[in-house]
N, C-alpha and C positions, 0 to 999 in steps of 0.2 A: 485842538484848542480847549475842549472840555477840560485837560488835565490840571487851566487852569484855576478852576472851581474847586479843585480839591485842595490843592496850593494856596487858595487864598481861606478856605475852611481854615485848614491846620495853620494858617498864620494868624490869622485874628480871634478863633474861636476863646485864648486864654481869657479877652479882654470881653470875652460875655459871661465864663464858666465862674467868676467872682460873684457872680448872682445865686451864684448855691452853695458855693464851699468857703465865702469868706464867713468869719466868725460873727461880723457885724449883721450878716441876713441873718442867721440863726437868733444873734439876739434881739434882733427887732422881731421877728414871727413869734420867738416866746413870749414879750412880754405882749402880744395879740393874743396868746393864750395857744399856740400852736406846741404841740410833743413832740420834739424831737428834731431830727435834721429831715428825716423822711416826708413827715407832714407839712415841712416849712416848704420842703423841694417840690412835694406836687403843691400846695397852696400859690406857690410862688411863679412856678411855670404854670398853672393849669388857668391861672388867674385873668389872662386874657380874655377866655372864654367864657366869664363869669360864674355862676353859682353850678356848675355841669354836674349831673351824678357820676358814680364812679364808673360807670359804662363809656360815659365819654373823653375821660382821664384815658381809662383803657384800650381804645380806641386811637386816640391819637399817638401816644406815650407809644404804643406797638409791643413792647418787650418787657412791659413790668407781670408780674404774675396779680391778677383779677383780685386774689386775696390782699395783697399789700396795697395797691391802690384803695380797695374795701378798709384797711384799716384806717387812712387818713384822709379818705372823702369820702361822706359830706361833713364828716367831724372838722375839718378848717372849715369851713364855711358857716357851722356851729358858731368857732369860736370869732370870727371874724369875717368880714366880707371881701369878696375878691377886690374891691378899691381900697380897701384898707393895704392888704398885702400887693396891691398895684404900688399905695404911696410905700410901704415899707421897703420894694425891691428895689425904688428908685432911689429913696432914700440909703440903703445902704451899699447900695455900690458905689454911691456918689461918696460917700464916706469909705471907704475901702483905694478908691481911686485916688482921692487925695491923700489915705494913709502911704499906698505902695509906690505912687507919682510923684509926691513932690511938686513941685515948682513947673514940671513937665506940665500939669495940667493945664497951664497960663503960656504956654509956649507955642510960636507960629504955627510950627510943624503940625498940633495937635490938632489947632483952628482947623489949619488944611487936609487932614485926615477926616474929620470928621465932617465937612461935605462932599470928599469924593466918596465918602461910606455912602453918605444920605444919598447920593446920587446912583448908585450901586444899587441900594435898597429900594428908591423908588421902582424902580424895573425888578425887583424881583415877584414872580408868578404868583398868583393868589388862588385860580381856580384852581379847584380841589385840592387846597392845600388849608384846614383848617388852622393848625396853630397859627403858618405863617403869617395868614388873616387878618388873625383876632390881634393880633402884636401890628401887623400895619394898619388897624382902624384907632390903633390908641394913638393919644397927640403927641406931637414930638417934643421932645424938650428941648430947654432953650442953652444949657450950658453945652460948649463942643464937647464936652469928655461924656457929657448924656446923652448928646449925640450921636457919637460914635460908639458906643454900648447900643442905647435902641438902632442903631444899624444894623449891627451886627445879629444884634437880634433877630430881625425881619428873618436877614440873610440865611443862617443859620436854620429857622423854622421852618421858612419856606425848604429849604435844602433836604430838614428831615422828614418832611413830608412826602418829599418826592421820594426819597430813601424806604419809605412805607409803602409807597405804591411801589416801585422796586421789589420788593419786600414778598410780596402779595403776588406780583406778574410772575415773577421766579417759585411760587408755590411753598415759600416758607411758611410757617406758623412763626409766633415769637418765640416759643421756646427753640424750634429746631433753626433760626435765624442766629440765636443765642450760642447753640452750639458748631454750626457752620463758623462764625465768627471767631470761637474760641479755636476752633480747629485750623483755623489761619495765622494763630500765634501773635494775635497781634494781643489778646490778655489771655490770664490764666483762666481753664473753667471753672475751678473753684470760687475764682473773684466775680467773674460774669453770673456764674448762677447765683451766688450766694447773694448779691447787690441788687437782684431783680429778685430774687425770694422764688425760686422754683426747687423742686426736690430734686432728690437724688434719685424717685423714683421715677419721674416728669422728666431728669436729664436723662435717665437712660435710656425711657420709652421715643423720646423724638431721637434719642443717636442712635437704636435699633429703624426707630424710621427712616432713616437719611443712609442706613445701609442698605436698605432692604432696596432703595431708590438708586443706589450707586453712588451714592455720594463721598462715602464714607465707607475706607476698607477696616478691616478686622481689627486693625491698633486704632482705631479713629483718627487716622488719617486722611485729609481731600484726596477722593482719587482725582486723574483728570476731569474727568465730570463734576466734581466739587467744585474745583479749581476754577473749571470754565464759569459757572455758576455762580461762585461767589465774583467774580469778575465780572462777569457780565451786570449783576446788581450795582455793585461799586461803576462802571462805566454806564451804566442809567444814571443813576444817580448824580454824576457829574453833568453828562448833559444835562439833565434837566436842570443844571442848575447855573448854568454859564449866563442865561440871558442878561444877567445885569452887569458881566464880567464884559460883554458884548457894548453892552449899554453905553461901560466907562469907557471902554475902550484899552488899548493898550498900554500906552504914555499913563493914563488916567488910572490904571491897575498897577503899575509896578510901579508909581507914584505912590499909591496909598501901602502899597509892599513893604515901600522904602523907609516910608513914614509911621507903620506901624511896629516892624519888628523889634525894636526896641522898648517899645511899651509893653507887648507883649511878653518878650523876653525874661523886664524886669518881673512882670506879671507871676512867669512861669516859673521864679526863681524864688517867691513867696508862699507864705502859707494861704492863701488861698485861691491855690491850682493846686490838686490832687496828683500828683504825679502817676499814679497807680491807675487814674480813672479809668473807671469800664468802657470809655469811648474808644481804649487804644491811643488818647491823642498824643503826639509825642511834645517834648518841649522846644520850641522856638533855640536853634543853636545858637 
């Protein structure tokens, strides 16, 4: 049953990832005073947690390199406060959604999406799971298309939280989680390091580590020990994250299936989904 928590990740996630790559977050965090897309991305996710130093961006976030987080926290928080960038994200995804939606957003279908989400997300796990947290302690909005974005929300952070503890049990560091990940083909390692800002001499050091462990044969290749391992991560990860899949139940999941992949779709079919993203995510067919 867990497989399908990863199933419903990659079907809904497009309809949360407009929170950082549509154009309309960027210009709302600029004219807060934020530089660039990087600072807007941790000001904008990091923002549940309020004013946190870069230790704890670093910390939760798992995979960014300490340096890159140091460049744009506490400097968003400088230039504005995390409720500021709370109203900006809400703000513009709701404008982003009306850009790529249309008339969808006023549609039954979407109503009813958007409380089987909420329903979904209330049961999603909170212990030890900071981001998921700090995003289910903020209020919920009142439009369904806000709804259904802060669902997915929860869902989503709760998920990569687990995916950290994951992360940690299987004895990755982020950079060598980074390169495990690349070496599963699901993105390039150029795109994956280069987007988390680690060297070339930081990629080589953790892929001599992950050989020296078996993980990884001479062409940086998964040996089966990789294999196992990066698998084994990935199926934590989905348990841990079924409970609210549980929650809705069966009918009640491939109900909100049915009902979102077309919004997604169109989502994924727009400029703002990254097709390239370093998640690997792919696009809603």
């Amino acid at each position: 049953m867990s497989e399908t928590s990863r199933r419903m990740w990659e079907l809904m996630e497009p309809y949360h990832a407009v929170t950082y790559f549509a154009p309309e977050s960027q210009q709302l965090c600029e004219a807060l005073g934020a530089k660039g897309f990087w600072m807007s991305y941790f000001a904008l996710r990091a923002a549940p947690l309020g004013p946190v130093p870069a230790e704890v961006v670093v910390a939760t976030f798992y995979n960014f390199h300490p340096r890159k987080v140091g460049h744009a926290v506490p400097a968003a928080w400088e230039a504005a406060s995390p409720a500021d960038y709370l109203r900006a994200r809400r703000e513009s995804v709701s404008q982003v959604l009306h850009r790529l939606l249309g008339d969808e957003i006023h549609a039954p279908g979407l109503v009813e999406a958007a409380e089987l989400a909420r329903t979904a997300a209330l049961a999603a796990p909170i212990a030890g799971r900071p981001l998921g947290a700090a995003n289910a302690a903020l209020h919920w909005p009142s439009e369904p298309h806000l709804i259904l974005w802060h669902a997915q929300t929860i869902l989503r952070e709760s998920r990569g939280d687990a995916h950290v503890a994951a992360l940690l049990s299987g004895g990755l560091d982020p950079c060598e989680a980074l390169v495990v990940f690349a070496a599963d083909g699901k993105v390039t390692a150029e795109r994956v390091r280069t987007s988390r800002s680690w060297t070339e001499a930081e990629w080589d050091s953790a892929t001599t580590r992950l050989r020296d462990r078996g993980l990884l044969d001479g062409s940086d290749t998964l040996t089966p020990d990789g294999r196992a391992l990066r698998a084994w991560v990935e199926d934590r990860t989905d348990q841990a994250s079924q409970q609210p899949w549980n929650v809705l139940g069966p009918n009640g999941t491939e109900r909100l299936a049915e009902l979102i992949h077309p919004l997604t779709r169109t989502i994924a079919n727009s400029n703002a989904f990254a097709e390239d993203n370093p998640m690997g995510l792919p696009k809603p067919a």
